[in-house]
GUROLUM-889442 format. One record per residue (C-alpha): x, y, z. Coordinates in nm, 2 decimals. Layout:
! GUROLUM-889442
<node><c1>X</c1><c2>Y</c2><c3>Z</c3></node>
...
//
This chain:
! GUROLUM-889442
<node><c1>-2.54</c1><c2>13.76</c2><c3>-9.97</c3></node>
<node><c1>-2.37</c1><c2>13.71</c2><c3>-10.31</c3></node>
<node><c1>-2.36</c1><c2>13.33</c2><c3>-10.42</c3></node>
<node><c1>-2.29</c1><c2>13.19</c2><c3>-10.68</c3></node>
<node><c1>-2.34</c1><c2>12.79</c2><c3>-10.79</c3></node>
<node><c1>-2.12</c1><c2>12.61</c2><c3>-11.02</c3></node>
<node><c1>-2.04</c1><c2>12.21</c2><c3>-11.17</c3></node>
<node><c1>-1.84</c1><c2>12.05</c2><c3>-10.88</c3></node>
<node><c1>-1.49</c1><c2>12.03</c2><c3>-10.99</c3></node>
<node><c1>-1.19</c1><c2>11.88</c2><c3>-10.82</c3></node>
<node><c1>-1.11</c1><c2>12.23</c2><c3>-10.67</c3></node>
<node><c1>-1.40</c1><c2>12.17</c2><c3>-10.43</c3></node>
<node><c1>-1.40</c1><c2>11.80</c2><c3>-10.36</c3></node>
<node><c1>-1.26</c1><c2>11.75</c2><c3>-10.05</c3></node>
<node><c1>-1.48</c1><c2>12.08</c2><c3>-9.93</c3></node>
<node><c1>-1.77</c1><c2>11.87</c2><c3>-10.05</c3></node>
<node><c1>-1.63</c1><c2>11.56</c2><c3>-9.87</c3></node>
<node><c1>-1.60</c1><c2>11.72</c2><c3>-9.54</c3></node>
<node><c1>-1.91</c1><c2>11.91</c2><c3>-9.51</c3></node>
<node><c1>-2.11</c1><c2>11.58</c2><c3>-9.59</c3></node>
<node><c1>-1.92</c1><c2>11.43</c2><c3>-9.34</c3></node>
<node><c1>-2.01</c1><c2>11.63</c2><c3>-9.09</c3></node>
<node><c1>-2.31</c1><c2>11.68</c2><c3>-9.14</c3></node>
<node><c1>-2.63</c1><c2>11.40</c2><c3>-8.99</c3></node>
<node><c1>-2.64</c1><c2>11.27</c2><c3>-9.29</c3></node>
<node><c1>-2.31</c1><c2>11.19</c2><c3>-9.35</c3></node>
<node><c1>-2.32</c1><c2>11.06</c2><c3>-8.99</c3></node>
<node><c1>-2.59</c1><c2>10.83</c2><c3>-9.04</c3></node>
<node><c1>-2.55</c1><c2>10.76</c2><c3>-9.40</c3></node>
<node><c1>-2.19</c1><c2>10.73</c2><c3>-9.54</c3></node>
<node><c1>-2.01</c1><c2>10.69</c2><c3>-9.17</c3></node>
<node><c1>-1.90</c1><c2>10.33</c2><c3>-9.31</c3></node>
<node><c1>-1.84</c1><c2>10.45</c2><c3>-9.65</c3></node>
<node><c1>-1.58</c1><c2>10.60</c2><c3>-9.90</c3></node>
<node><c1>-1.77</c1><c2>10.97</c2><c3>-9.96</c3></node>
<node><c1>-1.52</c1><c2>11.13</c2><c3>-10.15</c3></node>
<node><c1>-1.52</c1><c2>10.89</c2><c3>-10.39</c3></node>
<node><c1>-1.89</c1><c2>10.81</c2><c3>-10.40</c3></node>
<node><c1>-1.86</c1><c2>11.22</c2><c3>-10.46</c3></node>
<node><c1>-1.65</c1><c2>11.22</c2><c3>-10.72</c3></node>
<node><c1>-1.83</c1><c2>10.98</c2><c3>-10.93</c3></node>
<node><c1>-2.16</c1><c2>11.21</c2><c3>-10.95</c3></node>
<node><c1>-1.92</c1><c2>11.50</c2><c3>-11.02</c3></node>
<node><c1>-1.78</c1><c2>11.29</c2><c3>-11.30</c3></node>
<node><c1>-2.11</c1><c2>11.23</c2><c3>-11.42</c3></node>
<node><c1>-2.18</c1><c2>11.62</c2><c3>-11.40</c3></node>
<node><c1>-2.46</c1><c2>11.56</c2><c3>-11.11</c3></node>
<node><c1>-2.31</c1><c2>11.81</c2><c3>-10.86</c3></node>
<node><c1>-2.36</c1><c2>12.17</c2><c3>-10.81</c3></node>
<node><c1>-2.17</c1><c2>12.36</c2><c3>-10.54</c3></node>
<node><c1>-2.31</c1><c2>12.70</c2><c3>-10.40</c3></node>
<node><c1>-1.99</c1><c2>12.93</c2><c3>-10.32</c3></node>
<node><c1>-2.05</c1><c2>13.23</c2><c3>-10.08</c3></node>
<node><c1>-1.73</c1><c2>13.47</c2><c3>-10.10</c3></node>
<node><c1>-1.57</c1><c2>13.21</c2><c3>-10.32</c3></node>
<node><c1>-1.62</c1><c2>12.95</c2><c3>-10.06</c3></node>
<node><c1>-1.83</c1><c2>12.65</c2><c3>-10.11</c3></node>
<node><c1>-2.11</c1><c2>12.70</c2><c3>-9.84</c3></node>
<node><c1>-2.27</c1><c2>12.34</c2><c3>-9.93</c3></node>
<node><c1>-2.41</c1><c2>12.15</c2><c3>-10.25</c3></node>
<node><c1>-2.67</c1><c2>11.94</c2><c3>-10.44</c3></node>
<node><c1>-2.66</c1><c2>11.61</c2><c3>-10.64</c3></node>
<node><c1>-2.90</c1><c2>11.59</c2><c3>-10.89</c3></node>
<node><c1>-2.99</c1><c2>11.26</c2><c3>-11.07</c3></node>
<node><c1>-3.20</c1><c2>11.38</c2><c3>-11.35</c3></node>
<node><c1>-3.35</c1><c2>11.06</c2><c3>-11.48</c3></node>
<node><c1>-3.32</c1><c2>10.90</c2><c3>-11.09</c3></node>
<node><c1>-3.75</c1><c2>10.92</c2><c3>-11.04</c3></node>
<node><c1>-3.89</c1><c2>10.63</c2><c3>-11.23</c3></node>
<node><c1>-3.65</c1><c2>10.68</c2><c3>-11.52</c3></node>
<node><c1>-3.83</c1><c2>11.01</c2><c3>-11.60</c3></node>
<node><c1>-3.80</c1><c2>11.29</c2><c3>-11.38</c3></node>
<node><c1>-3.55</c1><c2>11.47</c2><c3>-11.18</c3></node>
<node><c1>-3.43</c1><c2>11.32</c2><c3>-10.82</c3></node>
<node><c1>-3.27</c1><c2>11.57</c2><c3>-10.56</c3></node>
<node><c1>-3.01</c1><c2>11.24</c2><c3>-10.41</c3></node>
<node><c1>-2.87</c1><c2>11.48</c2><c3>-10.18</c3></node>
<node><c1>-2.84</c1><c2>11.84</c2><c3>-10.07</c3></node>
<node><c1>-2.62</c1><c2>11.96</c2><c3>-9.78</c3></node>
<node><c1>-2.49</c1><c2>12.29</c2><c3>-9.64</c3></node>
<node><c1>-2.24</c1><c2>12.35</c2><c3>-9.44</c3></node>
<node><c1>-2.33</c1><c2>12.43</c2><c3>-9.10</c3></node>
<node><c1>-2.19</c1><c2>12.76</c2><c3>-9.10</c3></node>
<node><c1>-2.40</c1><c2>12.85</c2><c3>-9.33</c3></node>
<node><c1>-2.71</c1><c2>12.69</c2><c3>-9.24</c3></node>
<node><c1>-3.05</c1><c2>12.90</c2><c3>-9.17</c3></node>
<node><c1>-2.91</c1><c2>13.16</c2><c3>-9.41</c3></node>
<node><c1>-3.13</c1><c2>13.07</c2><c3>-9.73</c3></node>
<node><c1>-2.87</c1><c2>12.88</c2><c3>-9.89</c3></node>
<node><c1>-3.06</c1><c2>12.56</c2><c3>-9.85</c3></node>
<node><c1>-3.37</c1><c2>12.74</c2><c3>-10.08</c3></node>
<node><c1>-3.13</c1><c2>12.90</c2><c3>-10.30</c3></node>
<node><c1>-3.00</c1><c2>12.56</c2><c3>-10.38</c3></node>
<node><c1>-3.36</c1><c2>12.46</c2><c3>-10.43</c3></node>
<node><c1>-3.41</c1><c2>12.70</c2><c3>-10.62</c3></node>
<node><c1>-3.14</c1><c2>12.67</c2><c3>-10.85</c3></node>
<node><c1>-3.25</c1><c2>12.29</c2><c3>-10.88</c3></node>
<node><c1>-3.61</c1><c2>12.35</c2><c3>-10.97</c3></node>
<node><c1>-3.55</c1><c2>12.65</c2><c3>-11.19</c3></node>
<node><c1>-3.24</c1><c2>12.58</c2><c3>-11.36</c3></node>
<node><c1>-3.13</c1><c2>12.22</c2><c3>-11.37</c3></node>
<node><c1>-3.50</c1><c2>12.10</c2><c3>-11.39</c3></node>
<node><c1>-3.64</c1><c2>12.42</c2><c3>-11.54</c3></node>
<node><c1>-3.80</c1><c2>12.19</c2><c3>-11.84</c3></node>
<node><c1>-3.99</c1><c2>11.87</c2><c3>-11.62</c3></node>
<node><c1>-4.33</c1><c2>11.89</c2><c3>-11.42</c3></node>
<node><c1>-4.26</c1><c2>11.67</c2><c3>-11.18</c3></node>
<node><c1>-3.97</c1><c2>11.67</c2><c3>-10.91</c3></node>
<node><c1>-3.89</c1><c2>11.40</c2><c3>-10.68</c3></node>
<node><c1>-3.68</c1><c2>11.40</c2><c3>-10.34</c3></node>
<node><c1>-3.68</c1><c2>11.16</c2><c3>-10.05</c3></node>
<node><c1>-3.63</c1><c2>11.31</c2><c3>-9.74</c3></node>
<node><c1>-3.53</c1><c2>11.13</c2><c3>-9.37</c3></node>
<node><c1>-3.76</c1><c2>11.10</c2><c3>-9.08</c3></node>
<node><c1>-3.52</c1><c2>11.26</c2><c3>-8.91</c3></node>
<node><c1>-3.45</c1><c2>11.59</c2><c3>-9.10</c3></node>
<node><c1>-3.73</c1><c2>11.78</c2><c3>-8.99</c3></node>
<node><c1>-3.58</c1><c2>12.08</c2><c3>-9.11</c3></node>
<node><c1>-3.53</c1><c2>12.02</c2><c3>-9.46</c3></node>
<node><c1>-3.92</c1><c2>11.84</c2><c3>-9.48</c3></node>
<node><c1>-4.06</c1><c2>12.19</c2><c3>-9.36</c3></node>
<node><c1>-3.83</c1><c2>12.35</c2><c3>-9.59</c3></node>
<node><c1>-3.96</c1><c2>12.11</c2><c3>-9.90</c3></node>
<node><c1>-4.36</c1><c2>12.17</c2><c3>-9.77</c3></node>
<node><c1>-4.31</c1><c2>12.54</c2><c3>-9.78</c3></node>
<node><c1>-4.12</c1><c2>12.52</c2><c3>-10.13</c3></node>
<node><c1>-4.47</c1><c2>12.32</c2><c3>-10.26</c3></node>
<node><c1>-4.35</c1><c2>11.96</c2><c3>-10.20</c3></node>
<node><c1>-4.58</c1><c2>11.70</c2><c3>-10.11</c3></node>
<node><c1>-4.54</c1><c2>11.42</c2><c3>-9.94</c3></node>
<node><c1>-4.68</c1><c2>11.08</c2><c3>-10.12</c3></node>
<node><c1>-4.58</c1><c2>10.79</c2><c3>-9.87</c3></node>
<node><c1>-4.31</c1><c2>10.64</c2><c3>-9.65</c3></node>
<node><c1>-4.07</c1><c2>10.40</c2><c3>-9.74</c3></node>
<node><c1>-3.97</c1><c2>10.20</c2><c3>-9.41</c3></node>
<node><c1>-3.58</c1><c2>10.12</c2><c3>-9.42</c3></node>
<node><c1>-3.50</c1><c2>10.25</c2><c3>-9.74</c3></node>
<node><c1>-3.13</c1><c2>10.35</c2><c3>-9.67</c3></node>
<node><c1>-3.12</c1><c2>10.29</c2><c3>-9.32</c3></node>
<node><c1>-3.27</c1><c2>10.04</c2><c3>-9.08</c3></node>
<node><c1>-3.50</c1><c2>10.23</c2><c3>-8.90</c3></node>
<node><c1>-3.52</c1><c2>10.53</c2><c3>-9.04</c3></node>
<node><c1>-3.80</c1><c2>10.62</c2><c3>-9.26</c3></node>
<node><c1>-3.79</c1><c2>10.82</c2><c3>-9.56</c3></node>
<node><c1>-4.03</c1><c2>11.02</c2><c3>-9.65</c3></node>
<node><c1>-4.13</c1><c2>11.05</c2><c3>-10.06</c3></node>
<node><c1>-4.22</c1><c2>11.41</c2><c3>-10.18</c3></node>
<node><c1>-4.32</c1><c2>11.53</c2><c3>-10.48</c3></node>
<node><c1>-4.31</c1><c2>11.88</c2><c3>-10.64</c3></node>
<node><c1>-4.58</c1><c2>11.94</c2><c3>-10.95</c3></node>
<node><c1>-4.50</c1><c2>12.28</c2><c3>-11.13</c3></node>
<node><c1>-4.65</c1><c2>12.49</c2><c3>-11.40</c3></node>
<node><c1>-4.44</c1><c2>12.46</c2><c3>-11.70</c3></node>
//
């Protein structure tokens, strides 16, 4: 499969909206919110990567690079669009994260929903580890999980 990932730009904003909008955690999340412009402000801030499959954006990551105690990179969100989901694009997003954007920092954070089973296996098998739960963080009752990734620079 040939992707590619880019800087979000306005051409793929409202692809960015909808797939987060349809997706659980745009369900349980942002239901009651304004996404696309809570999107567009992390693209302004050049945060946002978009993964394009065929020159369609298959899903996308928001990165806040100084969001883990003012020091290390913080996945805020990754999401793929479900037609493209269990096709590696979740990892290859990952991967572009840990290897490009963050290539130069030890450390890694990500929080990750009780919920999202999938994407906590998906973090363990990348070498994440999970270092506690913080009750109600985002949502009332839901848990989110804190993970860490330590690499080998």
């Amino acid at each position: 499969m040939n992707l590619e990932i880019i800087k979000l730009n306005p051409d793929y904003l409202d692809k960015c909206n909808k797939i987060l909008l349809e997706s659980n955690l745009g369900q349980i999340y942002f239901s009651n919110k304004n996404t696309y412009n809570i999107l567009k402000r992390g693209m302004e801030e050049d945060e946002m990567f978009v993964v394009l499959c065929k020159n369609e954006c298959a899903g996308f990551i928001w990165v806040d690079m100084d969001g883990a105690l003012g020091k290390y990179p913080y996945l805020h969100l990754i999401v793929v669009d479900e037609k493209y989901r269990n096709m590696g694009i979740g990892k290859h997003l990952m991967d572009y994260f840990e290897n490009k954007i963050a290539r130069d920092y030890d450390k890694l954070f990500l929080i990750v929903a009780d919920f999202n089973t999938d994407a906590k296996r998906l973090y363990e098998k990348l070498g994440y580890q999970f270092i506690g739960t913080i009750p109600d963080f985002y949502k009332k009752g839901v848990n989110e999980y804190l993970m860490i990734k330590t690499k080998n620079n």
